[in-house]
FIFIGU-975478 format. One record per residue (C-alpha): residue number from 1; z, y, x; residue in three letters. Coordinates in pm, 1 decimal. Last residue first. Example, Ala and Ser with C-alpha at 12.3 -4.5 7.8 and 13.67 -1.06 7.14 Angstrom:
! FIFIGU-975478
{rec 2; {714.0; -106.0; 1367.0}; "SER"}
{rec 1; {780.0; -450.0; 1230.0}; "ALA"}
! end
This chain:
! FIFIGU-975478
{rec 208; {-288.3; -1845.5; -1789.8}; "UNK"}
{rec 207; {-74.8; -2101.0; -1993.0}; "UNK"}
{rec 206; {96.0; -2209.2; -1672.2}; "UNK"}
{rec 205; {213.0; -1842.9; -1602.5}; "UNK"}
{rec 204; {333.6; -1815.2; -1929.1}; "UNK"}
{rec 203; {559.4; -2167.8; -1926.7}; "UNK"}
{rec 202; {743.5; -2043.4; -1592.7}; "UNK"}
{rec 201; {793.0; -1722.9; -1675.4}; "UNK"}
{rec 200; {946.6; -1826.5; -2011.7}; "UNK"}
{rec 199; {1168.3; -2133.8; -1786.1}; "UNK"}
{rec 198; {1266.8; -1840.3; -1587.2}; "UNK"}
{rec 197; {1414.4; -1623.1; -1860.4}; "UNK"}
{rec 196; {1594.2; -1949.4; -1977.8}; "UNK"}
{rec 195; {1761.5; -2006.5; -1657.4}; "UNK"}
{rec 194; {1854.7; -1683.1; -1648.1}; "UNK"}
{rec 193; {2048.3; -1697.5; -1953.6}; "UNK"}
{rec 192; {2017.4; -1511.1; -2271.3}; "UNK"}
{rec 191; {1650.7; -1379.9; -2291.3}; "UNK"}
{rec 190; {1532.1; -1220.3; -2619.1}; "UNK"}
{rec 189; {1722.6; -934.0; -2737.7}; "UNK"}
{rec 188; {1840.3; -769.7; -2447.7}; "UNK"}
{rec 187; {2102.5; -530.9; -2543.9}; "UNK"}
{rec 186; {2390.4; -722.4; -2480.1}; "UNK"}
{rec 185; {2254.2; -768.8; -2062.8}; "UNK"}
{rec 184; {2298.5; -1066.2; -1992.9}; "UNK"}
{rec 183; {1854.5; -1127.5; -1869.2}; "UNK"}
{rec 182; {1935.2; -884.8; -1603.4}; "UNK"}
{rec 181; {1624.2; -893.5; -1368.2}; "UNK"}
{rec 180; {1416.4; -1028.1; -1709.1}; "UNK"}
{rec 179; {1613.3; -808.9; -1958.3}; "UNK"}
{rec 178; {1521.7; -474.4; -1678.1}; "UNK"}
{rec 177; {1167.6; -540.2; -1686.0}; "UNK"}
{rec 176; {1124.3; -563.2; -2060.9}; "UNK"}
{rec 175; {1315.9; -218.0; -2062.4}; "UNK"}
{rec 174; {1102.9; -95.3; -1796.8}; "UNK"}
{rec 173; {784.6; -133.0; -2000.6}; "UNK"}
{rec 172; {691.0; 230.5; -1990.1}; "UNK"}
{rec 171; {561.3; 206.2; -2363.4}; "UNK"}
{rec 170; {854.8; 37.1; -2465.7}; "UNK"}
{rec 169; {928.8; 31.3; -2849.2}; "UNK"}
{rec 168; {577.5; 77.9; -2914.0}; "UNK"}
{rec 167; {459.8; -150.5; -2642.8}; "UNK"}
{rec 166; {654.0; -432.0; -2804.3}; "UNK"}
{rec 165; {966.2; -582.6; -2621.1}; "UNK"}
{rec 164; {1078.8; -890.0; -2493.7}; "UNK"}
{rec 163; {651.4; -935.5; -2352.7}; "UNK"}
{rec 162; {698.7; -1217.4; -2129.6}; "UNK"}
{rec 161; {575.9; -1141.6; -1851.7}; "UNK"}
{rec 160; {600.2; -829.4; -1684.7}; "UNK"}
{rec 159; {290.5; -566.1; -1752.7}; "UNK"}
{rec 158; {359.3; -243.1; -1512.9}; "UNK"}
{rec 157; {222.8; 80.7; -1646.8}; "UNK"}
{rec 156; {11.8; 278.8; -1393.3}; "UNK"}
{rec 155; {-42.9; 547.3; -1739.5}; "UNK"}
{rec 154; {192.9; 635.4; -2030.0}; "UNK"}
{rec 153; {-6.7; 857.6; -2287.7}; "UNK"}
{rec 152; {289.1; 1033.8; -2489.7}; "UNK"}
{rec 151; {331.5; 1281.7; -2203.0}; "UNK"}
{rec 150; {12.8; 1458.7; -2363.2}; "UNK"}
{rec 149; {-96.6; 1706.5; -2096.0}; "UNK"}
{rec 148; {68.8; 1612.2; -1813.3}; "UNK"}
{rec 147; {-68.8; 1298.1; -1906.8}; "UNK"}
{rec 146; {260.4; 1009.1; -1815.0}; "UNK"}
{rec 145; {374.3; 837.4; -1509.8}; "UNK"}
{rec 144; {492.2; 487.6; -1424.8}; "UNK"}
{rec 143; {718.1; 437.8; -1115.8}; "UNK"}
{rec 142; {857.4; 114.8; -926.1}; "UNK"}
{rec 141; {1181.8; 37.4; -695.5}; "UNK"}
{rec 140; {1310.2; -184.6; -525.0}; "UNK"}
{rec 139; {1048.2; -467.6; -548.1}; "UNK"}
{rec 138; {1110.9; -830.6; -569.4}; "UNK"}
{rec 137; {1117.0; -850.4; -981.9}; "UNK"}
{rec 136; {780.3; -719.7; -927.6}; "UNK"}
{rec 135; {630.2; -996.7; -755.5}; "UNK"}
{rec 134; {737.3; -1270.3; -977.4}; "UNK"}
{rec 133; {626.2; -1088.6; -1292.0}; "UNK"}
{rec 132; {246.0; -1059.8; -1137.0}; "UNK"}
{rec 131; {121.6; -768.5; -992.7}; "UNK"}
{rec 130; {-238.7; -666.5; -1181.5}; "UNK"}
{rec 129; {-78.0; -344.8; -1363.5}; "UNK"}
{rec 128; {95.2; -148.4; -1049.2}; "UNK"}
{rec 127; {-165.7; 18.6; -936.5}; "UNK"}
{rec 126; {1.9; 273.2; -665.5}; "UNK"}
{rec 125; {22.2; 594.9; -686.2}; "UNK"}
{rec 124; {245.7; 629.7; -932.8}; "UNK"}
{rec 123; {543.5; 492.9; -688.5}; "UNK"}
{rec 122; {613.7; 139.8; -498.0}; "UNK"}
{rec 121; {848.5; 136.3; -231.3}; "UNK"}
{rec 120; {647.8; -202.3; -118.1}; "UNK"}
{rec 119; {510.1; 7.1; 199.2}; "UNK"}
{rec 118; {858.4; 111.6; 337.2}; "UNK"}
{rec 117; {756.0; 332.4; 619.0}; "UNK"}
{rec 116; {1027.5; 461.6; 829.5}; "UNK"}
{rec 115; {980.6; 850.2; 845.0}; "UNK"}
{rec 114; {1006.2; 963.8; 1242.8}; "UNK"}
{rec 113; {1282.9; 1195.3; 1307.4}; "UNK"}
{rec 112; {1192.7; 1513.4; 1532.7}; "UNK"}
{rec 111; {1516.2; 1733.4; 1370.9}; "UNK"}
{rec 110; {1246.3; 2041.3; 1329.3}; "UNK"}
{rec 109; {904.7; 1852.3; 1262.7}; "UNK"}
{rec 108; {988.5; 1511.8; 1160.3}; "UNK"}
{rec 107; {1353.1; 1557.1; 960.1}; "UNK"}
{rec 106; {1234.0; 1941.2; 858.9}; "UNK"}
{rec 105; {879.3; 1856.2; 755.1}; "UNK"}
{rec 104; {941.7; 1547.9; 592.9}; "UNK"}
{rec 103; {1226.6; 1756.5; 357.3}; "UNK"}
{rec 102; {980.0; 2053.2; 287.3}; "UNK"}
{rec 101; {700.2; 1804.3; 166.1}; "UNK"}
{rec 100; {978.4; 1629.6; -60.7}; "UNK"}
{rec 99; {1106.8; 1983.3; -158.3}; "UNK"}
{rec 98; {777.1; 2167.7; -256.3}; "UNK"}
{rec 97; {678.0; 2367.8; 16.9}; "UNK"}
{rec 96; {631.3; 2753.9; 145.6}; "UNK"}
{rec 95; {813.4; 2620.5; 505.4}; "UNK"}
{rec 94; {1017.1; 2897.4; 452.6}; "UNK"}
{rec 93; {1043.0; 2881.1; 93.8}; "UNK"}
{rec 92; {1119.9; 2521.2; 71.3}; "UNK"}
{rec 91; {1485.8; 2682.7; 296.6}; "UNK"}
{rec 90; {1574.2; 2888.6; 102.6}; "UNK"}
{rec 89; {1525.6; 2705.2; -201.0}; "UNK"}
{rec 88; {1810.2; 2449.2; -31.7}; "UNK"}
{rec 87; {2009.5; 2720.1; 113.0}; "UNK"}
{rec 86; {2054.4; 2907.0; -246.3}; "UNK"}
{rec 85; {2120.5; 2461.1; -443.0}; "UNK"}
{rec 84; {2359.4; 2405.1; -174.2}; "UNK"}
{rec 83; {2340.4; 2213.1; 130.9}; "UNK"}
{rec 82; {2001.3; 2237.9; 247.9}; "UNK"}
{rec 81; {1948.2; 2309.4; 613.3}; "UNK"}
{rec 80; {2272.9; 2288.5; 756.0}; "UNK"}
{rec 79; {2324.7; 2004.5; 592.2}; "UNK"}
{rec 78; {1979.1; 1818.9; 722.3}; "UNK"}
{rec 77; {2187.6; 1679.6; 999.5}; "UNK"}
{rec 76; {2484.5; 1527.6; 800.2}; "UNK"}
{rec 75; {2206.0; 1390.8; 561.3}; "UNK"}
{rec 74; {2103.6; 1187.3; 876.7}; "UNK"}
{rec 73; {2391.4; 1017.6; 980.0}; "UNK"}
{rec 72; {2462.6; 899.8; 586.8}; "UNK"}
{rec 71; {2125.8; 796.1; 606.1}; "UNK"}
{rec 70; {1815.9; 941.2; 368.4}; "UNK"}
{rec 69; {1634.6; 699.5; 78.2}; "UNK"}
{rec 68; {1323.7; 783.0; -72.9}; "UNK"}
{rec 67; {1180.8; 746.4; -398.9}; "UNK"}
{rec 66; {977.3; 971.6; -625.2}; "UNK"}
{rec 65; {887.5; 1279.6; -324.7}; "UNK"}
{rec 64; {651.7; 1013.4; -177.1}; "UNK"}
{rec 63; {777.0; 975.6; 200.9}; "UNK"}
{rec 62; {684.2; 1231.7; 464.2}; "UNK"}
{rec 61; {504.5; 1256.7; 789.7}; "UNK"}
{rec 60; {451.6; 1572.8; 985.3}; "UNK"}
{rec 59; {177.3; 1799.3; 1156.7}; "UNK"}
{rec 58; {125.0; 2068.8; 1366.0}; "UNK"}
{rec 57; {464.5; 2088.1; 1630.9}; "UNK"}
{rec 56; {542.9; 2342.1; 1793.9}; "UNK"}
{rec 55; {863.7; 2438.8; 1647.4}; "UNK"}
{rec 54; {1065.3; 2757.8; 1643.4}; "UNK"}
{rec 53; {1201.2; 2655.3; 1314.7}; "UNK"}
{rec 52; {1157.9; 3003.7; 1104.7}; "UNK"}
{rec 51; {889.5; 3148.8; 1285.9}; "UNK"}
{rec 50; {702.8; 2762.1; 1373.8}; "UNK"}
{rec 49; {729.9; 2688.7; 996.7}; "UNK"}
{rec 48; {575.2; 3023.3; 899.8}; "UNK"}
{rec 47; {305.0; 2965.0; 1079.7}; "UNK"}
{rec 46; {213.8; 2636.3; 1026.1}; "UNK"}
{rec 45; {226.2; 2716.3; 623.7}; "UNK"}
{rec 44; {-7.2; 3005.7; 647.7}; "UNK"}
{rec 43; {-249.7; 2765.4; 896.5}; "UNK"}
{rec 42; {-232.9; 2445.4; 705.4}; "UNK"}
{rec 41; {14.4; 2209.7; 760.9}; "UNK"}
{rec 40; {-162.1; 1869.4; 897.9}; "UNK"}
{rec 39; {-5.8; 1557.0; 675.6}; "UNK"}
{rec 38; {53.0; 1226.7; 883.9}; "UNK"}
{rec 37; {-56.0; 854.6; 840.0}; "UNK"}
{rec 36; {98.2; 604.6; 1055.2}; "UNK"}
{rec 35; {105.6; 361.7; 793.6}; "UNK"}
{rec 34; {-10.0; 548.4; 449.3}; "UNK"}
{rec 33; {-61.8; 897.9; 383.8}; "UNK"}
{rec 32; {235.5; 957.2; 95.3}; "UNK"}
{rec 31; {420.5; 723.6; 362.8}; "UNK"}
{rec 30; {666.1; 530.6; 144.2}; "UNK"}
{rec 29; {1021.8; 537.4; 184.5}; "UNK"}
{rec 28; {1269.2; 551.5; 403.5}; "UNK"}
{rec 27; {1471.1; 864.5; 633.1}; "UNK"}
{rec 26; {1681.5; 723.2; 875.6}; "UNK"}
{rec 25; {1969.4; 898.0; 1141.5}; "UNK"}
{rec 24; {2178.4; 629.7; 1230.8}; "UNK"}
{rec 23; {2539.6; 549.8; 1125.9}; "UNK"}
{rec 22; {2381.2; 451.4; 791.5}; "UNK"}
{rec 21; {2277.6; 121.5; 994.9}; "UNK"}
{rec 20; {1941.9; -22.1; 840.7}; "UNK"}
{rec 19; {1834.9; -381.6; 710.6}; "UNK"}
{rec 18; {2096.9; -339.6; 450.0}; "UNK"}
{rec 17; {1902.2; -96.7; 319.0}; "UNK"}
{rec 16; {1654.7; -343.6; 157.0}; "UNK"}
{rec 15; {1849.8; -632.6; 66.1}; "UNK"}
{rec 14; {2031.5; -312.6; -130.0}; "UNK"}
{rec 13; {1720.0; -199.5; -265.8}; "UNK"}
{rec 12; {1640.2; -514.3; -384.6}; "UNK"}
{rec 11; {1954.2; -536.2; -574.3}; "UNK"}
{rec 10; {1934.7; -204.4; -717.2}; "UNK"}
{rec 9; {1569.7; -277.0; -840.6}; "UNK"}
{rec 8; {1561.1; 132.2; -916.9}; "UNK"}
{rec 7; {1329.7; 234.2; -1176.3}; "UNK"}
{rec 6; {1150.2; 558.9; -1143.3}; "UNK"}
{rec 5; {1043.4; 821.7; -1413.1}; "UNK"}
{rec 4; {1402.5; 1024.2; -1319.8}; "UNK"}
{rec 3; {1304.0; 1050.0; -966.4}; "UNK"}
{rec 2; {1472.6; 870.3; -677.0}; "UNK"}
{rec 1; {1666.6; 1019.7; -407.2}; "UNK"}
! end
């Protein structure tokens, strides 16, 4: 699952999933509480949870709601829980959750699946301005978000070297990112081969 403000490094994300056997139940992506890290329900929400699931458990992990990433094995568990648009609201409004909170708690609390903590699943969260060019071209996914208030104002923005674009024409910057993974692709207007893309983050990196 991956939000529509979210750009997927589809290689990357392959390297990254083919760590993992789909035959087995996983649920990946970054802990919203970091390693180990675990949300407490409150008492309405606890309550409910343990009428409708019959649980005793208090707390549960669960990955950012922007990207995550759910087995084959596993999805085939949470059907009875939210296949279908009716069963899927039915079921967030037992647990009175949004979906990504309502989706940790039924893989950790009702199907007792640990999340798998992918710290480098990077979302708004996480300040994504100071990583160099390099770095980000190794990440599966990143997020920018925008003033709820005024979506024009782009915040967490990532800054790849060189600038292909100018801000005005890419105020997320994910087209500039996406001409220096795929440097082919017609669109891009300034990098043609890879090895020229590299020889541009090569020569930038020595000027600073």
């Amino acid at each position: 699952h991956f939000d529509d403000d979210v750009y997927v490094n589809i290689n990357e994300l392959s390297k990254l999933l083919s760590n993992y056997n789909s035959s087995e139940p996983y649920y990946i992506g970054r802990n919203m509480h970091g390693p180990g890290g675990a949300n407490k329900l409150d008492t309405y929400r606890l309550n409910k949870v343990k009428r409708s699931f019959l649980v005793n458990k208090t707390s549960y992990q669960y990955a950012t709601g922007a990207a995550y990433c759910i087995s084959l094995a596993l999805m085939k568990e949470l059907e009875e829980h939210f296949n279908g648009p009716a069963n899927f609201l039915r079921t967030c409004d037992k647990t009175s959750s949004t979906d990504d909170l309502t989706i940790g708690i039924i893989i950790d609390m009702v199907l007792n699946h640990k999340l798998t903590n992918v710290h480098y699943m990077f979302v708004h969260a996480t300040d994504l301005h100071h990583l160099s060019t390099s770095n980000l071209t190794k990440l599966p996914t990143i997020r920018f978000w925008t003033d709820r208030k005024n979506t024009s104002m782009v915040y967490n923005m990532i800054n790849p070297k060189p600038e292909i674009f100018p801000l005005y024409q890419d105020p997320t910057r994910f087209l500039t990112y996406h001409c220096i993974l795929y440097n082919n692709t017609s669109w891009c207007p300034a990098l043609k081969s890879w090895n020229h893309s590299q020889n541009l983050i090569n020569k930038y990196h020595k000027i600073t």
